[in-house]
C-alpha positions as CSV (number, residue, x, y, z in Angstrom):
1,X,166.5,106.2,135.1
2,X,169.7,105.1,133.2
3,X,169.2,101.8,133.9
4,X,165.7,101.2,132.5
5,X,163.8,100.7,135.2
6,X,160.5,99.6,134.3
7,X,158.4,103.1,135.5
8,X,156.5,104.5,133.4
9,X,155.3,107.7,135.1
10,X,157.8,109.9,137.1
11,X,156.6,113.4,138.9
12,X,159.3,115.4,140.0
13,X,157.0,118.8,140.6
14,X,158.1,121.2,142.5
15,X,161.6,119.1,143.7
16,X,163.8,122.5,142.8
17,X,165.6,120.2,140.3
18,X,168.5,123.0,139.0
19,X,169.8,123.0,135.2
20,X,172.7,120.8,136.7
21,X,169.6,117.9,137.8
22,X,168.1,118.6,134.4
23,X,171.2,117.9,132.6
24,X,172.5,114.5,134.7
25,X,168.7,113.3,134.2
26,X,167.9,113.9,130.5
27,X,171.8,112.2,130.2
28,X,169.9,109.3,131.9
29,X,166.9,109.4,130.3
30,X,168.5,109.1,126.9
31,X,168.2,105.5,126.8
32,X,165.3,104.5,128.7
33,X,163.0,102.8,126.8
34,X,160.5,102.3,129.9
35,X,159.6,105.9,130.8
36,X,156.3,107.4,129.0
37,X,155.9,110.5,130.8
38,X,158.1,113.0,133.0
39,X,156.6,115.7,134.9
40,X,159.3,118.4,135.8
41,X,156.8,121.0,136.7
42,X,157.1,123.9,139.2
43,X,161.3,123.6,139.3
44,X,164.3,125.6,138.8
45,X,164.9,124.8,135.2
46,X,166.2,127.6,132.6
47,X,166.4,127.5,129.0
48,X,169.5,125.4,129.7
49,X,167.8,122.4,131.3
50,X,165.0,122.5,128.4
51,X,167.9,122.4,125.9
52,X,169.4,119.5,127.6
53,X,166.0,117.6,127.6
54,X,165.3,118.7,124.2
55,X,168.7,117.1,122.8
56,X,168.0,114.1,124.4
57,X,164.5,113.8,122.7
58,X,166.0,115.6,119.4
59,X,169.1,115.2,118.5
60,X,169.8,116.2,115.1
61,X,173.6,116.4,114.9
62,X,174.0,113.1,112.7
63,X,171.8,110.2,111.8
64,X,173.3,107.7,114.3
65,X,172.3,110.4,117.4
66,X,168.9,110.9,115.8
67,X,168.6,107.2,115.6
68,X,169.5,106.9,119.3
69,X,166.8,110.0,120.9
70,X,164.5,108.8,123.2
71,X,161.9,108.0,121.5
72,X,158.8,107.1,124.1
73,X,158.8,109.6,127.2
74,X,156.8,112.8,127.1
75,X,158.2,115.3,129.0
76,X,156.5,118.4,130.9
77,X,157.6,121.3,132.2
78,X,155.9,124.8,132.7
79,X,156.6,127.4,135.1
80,X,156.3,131.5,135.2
81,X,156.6,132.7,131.8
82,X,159.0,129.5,130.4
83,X,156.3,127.0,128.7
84,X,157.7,123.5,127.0
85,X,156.3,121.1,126.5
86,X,158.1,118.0,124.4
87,X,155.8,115.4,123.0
88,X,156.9,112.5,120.9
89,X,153.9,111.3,120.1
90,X,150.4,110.5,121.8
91,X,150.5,107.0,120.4
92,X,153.5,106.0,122.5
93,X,154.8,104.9,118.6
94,X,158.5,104.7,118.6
95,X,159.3,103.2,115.6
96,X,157.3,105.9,113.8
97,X,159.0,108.7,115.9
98,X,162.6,107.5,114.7
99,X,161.5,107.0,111.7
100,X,161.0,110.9,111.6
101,X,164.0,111.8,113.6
102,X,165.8,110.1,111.1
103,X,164.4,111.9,108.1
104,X,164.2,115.3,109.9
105,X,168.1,114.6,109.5
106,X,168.1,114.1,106.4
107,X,165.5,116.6,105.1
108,X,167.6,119.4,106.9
109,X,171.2,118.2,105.2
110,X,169.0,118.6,101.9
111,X,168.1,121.4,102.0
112,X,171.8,123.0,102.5
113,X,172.6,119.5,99.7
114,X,174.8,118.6,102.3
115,X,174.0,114.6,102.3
116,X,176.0,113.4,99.7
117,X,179.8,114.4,102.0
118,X,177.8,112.1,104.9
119,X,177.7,109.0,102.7
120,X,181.4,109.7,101.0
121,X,182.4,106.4,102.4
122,X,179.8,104.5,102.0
123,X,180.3,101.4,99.2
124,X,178.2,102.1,96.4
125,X,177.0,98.4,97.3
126,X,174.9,99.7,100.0
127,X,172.7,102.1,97.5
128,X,169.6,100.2,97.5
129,X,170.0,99.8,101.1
130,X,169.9,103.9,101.7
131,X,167.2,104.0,99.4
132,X,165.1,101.6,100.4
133,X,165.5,103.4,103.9
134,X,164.9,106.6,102.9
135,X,161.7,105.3,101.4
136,X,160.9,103.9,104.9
137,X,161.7,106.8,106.8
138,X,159.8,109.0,104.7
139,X,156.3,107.0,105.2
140,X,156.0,108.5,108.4
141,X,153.8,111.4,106.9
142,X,152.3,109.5,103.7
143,X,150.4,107.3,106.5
144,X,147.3,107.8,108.4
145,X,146.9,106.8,112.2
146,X,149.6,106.2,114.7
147,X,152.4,108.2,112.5
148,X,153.6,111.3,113.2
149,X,152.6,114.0,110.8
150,X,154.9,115.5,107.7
151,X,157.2,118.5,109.8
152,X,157.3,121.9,107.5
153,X,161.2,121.8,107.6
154,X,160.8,118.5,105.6
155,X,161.3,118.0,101.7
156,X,160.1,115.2,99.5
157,X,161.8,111.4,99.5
158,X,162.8,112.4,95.5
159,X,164.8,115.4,96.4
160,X,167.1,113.1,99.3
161,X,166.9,110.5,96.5
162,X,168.6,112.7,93.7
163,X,170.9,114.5,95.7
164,X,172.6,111.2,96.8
165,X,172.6,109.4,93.6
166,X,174.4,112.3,92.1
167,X,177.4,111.0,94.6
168,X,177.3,107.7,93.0
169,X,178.0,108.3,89.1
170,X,179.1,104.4,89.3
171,X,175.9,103.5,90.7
172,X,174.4,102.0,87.5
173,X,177.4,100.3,86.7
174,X,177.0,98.2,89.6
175,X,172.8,97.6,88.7
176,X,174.5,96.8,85.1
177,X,176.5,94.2,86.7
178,X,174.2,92.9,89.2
179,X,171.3,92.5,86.2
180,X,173.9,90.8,83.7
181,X,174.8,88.2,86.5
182,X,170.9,87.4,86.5
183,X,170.6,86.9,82.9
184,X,173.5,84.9,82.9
């Protein structure tokens, strides 16, 4: 799985895959790109293993390990009284499933106005880079179609906007500079 093979469906029902099987294989399945759905039905998994798939789908520690979720499988499991079951998104659209890992990120540190320390080192340069992502990565739930829809923990592009411009007191100094070099 690690290695990207190119299978796209994978049963393993009823293989008594442990929490130690889940963990080794949602490690693999972190960066396989190939895989569109698991079925892990009927096995030995706990709330352990389902954490250690749900990381590997979700991970919401820092923008970088959002970015780098799997983004395409859709994993099952249900057994007893344990029901999960992980779905990215029935289009099979990664780009718009980042895109909302990423701002699930971002909406979460806003809400606690926790951004602003993240981007600390950031050169003031890069500004309308971060905004112009944050723009894209807030689309997700303005379009209609294949995009994933607008999650409840989620806050408006404006309120990420202001709480990291307020880092950048210089910022407008730097547009000041950039426009008088234009008019030059």
């Amino acid at each position: 799985v690690a290695s990207n093979p190119p299978i796209e469906y994978f049963s393993l029902v009823g293989n008594q895959l442990n929490d130690r099987d889940a963990c080794m294989l949602a490690k693999a399945l972190k960066h396989n790109k190939n895989m569109r759905f698991l079925s892990l039905q009927s096995n030995l998994l706990t709330s352990v293993g389902w954490v250690a798939f749900r990381n590997t789908k979700l991970d919401l520690t820092s923008l970088n390990a959002a970015a780098d979720s799997n983004h395409t499988c859709d994993i099952v499991y249900d057994d007893r009284s344990d029901r999960f079951s992980e779905t990215n998104n029935p289009e099979n659209n990664p780009g718009a499933e980042r895109a909302k890992k990423i701002y699930s990120v971002l909406s979460k540190r806003n809400k606690g106005n926790v951004n602003v320390p993240h981007f600390a080192e950031v050169p003031v340069e890069f500004l309308p880079d971060i905004l112009s992502s944050i723009r894209e990565y807030s689309e997700y739930h303005l379009r209609e179609g294949d995009a994933p829809k607008k999650d409840d923990s989620d806050v408006e592009a404006v309120s990420i906007v202001y709480e990291i411009l307020r880092r950048w007191d210089k910022a407008l100094t730097v547009f000041e500079s950039l426009s008088t070099c234009k008019t030059r």
